[in-house]
N, C-alpha and C positions, 0 to 999 in steps of 0.2 A: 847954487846948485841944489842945496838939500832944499830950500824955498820951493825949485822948479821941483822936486819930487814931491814934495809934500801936497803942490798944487795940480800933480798927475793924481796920483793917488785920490785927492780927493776929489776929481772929477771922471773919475773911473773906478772908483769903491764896488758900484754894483755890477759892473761888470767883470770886475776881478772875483768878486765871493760867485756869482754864477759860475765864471769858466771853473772856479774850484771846486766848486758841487757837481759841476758838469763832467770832471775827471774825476773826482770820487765815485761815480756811481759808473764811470766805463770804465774804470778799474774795477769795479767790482764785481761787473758781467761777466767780464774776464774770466775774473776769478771761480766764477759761478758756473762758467762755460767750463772749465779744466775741472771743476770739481766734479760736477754732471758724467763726465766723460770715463772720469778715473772709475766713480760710480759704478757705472755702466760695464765696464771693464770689468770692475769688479764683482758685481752679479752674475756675468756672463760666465767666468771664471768658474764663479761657486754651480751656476745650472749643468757647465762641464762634470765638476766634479760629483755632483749627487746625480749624476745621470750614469756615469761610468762604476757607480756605489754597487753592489751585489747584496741580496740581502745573505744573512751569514745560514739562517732557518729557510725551510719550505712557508710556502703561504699557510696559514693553518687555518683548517675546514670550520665551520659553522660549531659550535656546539650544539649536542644533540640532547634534547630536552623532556626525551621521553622516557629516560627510568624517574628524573626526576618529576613527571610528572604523574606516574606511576606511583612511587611514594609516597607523593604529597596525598593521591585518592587511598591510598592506601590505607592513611590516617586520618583520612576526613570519616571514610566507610570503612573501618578492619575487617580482616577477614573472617566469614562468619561460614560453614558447610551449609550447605543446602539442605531442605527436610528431605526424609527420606520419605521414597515412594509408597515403600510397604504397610500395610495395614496392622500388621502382627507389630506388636510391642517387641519382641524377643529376636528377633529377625531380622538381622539388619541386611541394608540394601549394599546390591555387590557394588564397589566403586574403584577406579581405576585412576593413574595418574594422568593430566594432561602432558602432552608430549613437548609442549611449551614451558607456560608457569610451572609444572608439578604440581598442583592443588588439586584434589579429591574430587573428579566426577561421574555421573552413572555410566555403570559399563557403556549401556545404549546412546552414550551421549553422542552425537553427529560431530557436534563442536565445542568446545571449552564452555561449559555454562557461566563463569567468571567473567561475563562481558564488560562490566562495571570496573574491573581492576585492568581493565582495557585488554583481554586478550581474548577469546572468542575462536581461537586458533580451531583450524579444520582436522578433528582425528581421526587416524586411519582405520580401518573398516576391518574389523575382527575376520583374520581369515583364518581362526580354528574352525576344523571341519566337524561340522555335526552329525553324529551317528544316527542315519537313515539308513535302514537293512535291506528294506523294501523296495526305497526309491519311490517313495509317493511325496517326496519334498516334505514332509510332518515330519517334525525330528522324534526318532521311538521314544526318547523321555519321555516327550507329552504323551504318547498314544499310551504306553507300561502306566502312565499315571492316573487316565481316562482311561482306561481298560480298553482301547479300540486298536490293540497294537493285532496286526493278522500280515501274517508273508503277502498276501498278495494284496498290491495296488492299490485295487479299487474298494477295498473295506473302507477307507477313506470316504468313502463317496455315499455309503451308506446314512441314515437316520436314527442311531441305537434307541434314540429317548423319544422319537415320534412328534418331535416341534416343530418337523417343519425345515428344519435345517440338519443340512448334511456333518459331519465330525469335520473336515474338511472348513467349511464355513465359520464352525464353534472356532476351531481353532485361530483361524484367522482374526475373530473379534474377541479374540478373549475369553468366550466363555463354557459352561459345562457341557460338555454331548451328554453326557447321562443324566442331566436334570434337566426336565421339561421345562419348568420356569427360569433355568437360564440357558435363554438363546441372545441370539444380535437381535436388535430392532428389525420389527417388521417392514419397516421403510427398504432393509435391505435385501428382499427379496422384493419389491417393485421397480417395476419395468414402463417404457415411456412405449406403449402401444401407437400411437399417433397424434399429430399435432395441426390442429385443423385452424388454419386463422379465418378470424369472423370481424368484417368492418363496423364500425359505427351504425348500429342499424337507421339513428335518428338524424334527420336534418331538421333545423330553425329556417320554416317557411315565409312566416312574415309574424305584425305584431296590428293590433288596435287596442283603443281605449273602448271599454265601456264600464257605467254602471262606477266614474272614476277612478278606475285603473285598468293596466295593462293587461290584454292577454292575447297570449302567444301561439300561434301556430304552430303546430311540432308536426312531422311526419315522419312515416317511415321509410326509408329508402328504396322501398320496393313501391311506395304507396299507396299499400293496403287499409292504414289508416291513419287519421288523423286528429290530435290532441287542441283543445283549446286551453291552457291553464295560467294560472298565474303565477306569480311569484310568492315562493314557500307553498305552493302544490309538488305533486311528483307525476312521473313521466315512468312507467316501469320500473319502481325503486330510484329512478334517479332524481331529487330535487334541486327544482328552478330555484337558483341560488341569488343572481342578482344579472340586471342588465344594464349595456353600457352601448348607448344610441350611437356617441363617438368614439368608439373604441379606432386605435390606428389600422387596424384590418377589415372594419365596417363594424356595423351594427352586431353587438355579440351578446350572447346570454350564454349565463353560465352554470353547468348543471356542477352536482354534488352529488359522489356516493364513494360511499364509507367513506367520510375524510379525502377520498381523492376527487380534484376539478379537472371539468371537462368545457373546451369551451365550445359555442356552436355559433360561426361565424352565418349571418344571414344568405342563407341558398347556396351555401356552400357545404360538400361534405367533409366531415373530419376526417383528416388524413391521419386516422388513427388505427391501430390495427387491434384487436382484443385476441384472445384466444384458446380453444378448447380443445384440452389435453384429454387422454385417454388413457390412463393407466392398467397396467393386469398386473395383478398379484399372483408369483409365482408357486404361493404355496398352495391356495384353492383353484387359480383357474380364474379369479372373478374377477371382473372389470368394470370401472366406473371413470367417469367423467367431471372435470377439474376444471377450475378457472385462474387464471390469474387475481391475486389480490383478493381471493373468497377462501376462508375456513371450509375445511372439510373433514370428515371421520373418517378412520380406518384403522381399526384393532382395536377400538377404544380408546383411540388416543386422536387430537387434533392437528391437523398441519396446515400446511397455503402454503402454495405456487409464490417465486418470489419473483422468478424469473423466465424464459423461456428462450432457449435458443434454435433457434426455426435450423440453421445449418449443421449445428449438430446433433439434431435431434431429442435434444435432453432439454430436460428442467430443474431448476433450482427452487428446493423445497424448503422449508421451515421447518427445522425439529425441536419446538420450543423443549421437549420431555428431556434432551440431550445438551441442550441451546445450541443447537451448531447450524449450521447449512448445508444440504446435502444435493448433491447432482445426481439426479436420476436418470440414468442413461436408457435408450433403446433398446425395445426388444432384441434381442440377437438369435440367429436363425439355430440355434442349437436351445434356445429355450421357449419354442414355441411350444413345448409339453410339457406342462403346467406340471409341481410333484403336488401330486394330492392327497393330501393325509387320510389314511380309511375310516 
């Protein structure tokens, strides 16, 4: 009997360690399958429980980053007062608190001048009332101060010092009614009399070589007359600067005056406009005539046209004496009577 087992056994070894590897490992699915499950159970549990969770605080907002960064420029740049405006050593300029920061600025300030410590804040508009007895809008300080203070109105409107400018004007720019040598600039008494636009008078007719090089054709757009010249000749002030046979718009030559380029596309006109202003000076009467991009005199002093606005009727001047830029507006029908000084 134990012979016959012995002689099962060993003619079925490898199938017996199979079928027992073969239960060992579907035992172990099993096992795998129930643990998976419990698992899963168990997750599902815990997503329950952190879902039904309340927080015990509100959400809490961003932190806000701007005193500290305020701070931090505060110590990069301290705070330093501003110059004062005044000229006098002894005289210190009036200044007032910002209604933000609190830091020291000119009464006259619009806005916090402190932009750099990030505040720039808009302040509000001094509505102490200024003693005008008169009612000519000049507050009488100034006039008692200038000597031009009178009950009635239109004393205002007078010339005590004979410049040319009324107390009215002085006051507005600043400066003395009673001293001739200080008025406002004379730009501010000019007026834009008219604005006449004037086209391109020259067109680029054709080109030939002789004598081995090129020369050009120029007319004038009325075809009164006509230029032969070459390149680095001029044309009315304007010089033949360079040409370009392929140019992408055709055949083009290019003029030069003062530093500014003009091009002249062959037989074609420039779609350019030029133009001449007509100024009158309100304090003699006298009128003269201006270009664009050209220097010109008046008072003894030099300006140019910078700009021109054909719509509204004004032009933008050059005040190198001031360095600013100033718009000269149109006559207005209350100053066609020139004040003329006797």
């Amino acid at each position: 009997m134990v012979a016959g087992v012995g002689s099962f056994l060993a003619k079925n070894y490898d199938r017996l360690i199979a079928a027992i590897v073969l239960l060992v490992l579907l035992m172990s699915l099993v096992f795998l399958a129930i643990q998976a499950k419990a698992q899963k159970a168990e997750q599902q549990a815990f997503d329950r429980t952190l879902k039904e969770l309340t927080p015990k605080f509100e959400k809490a907002d961003p932190v806000d980053k701007t005193v500290f960064a305020a701070a931090r420029m505060a110590m990069i740049m301290p705070f330093q007062a501003e110059e004062w405006k005044k000229d006098f050593l002894l005289t210190p300029e009036l200044r007032v608190r910002c209604v933000s920061c609190e830091r020291p600025i000119p009464y006259d300030a619009t806005n916090c001048t402190f932009s750099i410590l990030m505040c720039g804040v808009a302040q509000p508009p001094d509505t102490t009332p200024v003693p005008d007895l008169n009612g000519n809008g000049v507050p009488d300080e100034w006039e008692k101060k200038h000597n031009v203070f009178a009950m009635g109105a239109d004393e205002i409107s007078l010339d005590p010092d004979n410049d040319g400018f009324t107390s009215r004007e002085e006051y507005e720019w600043g400066t003395d009614p009673g001293d001739p040598n200080s008025h406002p600039p004379y730009l501010a008494k000019v007026r834009v009399a008219e604005i006449k636009p004037i086209p391109f008078r020259m067109v680029f007719k054709g080109v030939s070589r002789a004598g081995g090089k090129l020369i050009f054709n120029i007319n004038l757009r009325s075809n009164a007359r006509t230029w032969f010249k070459s390149l680095g000749e001029e044309v009315e002030g304007f010089k033949l600067l360079s040409y370009d046979e392929k140019a992408p718009g055709g055949a083009t030559l290019t003029l030069d005056h003062n530093g500014k380029q003009i091009s002249l596309i062959k037989l074609q006109p420039v779609p350019r406009d030029d133009y001449e202003v007509k100024l009158v000076s309100l304090i003699d009467g006298a009128s003269f005539v201006v270009r664009p991009d050209v220097d010109f005199e008046f008072k003894g002093l030099t300006y140019r046209v910078k700009k021109v606005d054909m719509q509204g009727r004004r032009v933008l001047i050059s005040d190198p004496s001031r360095n600013v830029d100033v718009w000269i507006e149109r006559l207005a029908l209350a100053e066609s009577q020139p004040v003329i000084k006797p």
